[in-house]
C-alpha positions in Angstrom: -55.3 -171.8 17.1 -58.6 -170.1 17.4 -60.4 -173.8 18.0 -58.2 -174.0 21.3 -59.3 -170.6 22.5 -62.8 -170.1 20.7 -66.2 -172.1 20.9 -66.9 -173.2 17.5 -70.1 -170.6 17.0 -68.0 -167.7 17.4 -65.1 -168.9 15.1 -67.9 -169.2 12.3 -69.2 -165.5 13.1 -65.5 -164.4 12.9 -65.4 -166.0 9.6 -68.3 -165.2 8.2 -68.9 -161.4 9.7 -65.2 -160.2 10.3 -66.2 -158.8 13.3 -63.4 -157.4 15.3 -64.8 -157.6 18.6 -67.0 -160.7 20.0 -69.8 -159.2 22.2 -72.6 -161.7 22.9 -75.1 -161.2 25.5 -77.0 -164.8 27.4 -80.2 -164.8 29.5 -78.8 -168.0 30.8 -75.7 -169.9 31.1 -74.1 -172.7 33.8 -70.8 -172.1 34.8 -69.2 -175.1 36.4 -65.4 -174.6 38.9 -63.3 -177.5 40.0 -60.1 -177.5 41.8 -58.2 -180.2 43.8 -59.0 -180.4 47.3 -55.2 -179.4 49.0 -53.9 -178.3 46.6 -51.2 -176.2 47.4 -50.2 -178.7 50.0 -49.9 -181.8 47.2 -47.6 -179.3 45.3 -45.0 -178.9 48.1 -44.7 -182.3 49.0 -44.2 -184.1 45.5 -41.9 -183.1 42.5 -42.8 -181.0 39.4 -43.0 -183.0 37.4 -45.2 -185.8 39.6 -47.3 -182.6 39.6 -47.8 -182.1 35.8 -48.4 -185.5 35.2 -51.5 -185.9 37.8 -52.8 -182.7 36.4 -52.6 -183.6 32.5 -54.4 -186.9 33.0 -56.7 -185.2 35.2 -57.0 -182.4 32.8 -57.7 -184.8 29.7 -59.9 -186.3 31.3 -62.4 -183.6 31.9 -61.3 -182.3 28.4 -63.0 -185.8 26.9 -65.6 -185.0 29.6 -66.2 -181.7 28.0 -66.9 -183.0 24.8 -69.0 -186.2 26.6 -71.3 -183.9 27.2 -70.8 -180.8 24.9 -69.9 -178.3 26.9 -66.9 -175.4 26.9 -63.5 -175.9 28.6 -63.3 -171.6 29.3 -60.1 -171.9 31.2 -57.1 -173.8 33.3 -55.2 -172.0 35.5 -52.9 -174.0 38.2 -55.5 -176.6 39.4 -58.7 -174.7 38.6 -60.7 -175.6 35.3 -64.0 -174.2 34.3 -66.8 -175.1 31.8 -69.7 -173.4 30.6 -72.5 -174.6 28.7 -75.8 -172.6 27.6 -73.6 -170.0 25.8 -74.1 -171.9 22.5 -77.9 -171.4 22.1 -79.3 -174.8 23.8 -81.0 -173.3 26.9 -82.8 -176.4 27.2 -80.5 -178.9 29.1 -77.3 -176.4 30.1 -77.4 -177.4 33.5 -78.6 -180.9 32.5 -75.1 -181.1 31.0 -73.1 -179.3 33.2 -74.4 -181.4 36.2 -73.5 -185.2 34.1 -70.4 -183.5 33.7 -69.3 -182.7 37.1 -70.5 -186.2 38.6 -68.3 -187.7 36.0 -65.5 -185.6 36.9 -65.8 -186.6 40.1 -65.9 -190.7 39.0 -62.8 -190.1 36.8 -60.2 -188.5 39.4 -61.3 -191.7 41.6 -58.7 -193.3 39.1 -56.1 -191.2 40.1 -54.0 -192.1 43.0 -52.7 -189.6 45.5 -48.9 -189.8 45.3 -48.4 -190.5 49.1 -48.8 -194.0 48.9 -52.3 -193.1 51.3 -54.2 -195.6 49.0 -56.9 -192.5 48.3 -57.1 -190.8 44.8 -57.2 -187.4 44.1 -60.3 -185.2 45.1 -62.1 -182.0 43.8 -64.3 -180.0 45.0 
């Protein structure tokens, strides 16, 4: 359970400290947003569960994208997914790998086809 909510460093400081509380100060970090361009507007016009199945294989996706290029799925929340990298002590290339990842985000939802039959895929921002 932790693994799903925790970056691996801070499961091992939980282990090997037994801190209670995880405080951790960065000097840098990049911090990386996507979300699918309409939406709200996709939502309404297709069923659920059309819905859940564009976001899980867009959502895998990035998840294999994450580890591509080792950086930290933070959060999902409706269409929205966010990665950090830096966090985990390599300052040198954060944004380096943040950056590969977005552009390969935006190569793999190419693969996914807008449900209205448009002939377009599925776009982020």
């Amino acid at each position: 359970l932790l693994e799903r909510m925790l970056p691996k460093h801070l499961i091992s400081d939980l282990k090997r400290n037994d801190r209670q509380m995880i405080v951790e100060e960065h000097e840098e970090v990049t911090i990386m947003f996507s979300d699918i361009v309409q939406y709200t507007a996709l939502a309404a016009s297709i069923k659920t569960e059309e819905l859940i199945q564009i976001l899980n294989t867009m959502f895998s996706g990035f998840d294999e994208l994450c580890d591509l290029h080792n950086c930290y799925k933070v959060e999902t929340i409706g269409d929205a997914y966010m990665v950090v990298a830096g966090h985990d002590g390599q300052k040198a290339d954060h944004a380096d790998r943040v950056l590969a990842m977005g552009l390969d985000m935006l190569e793999s939802v190419r693969r996914i086809p807008r449900p209205d039959g448009s002939g377009g895929h599925i776009q982020i921002r």
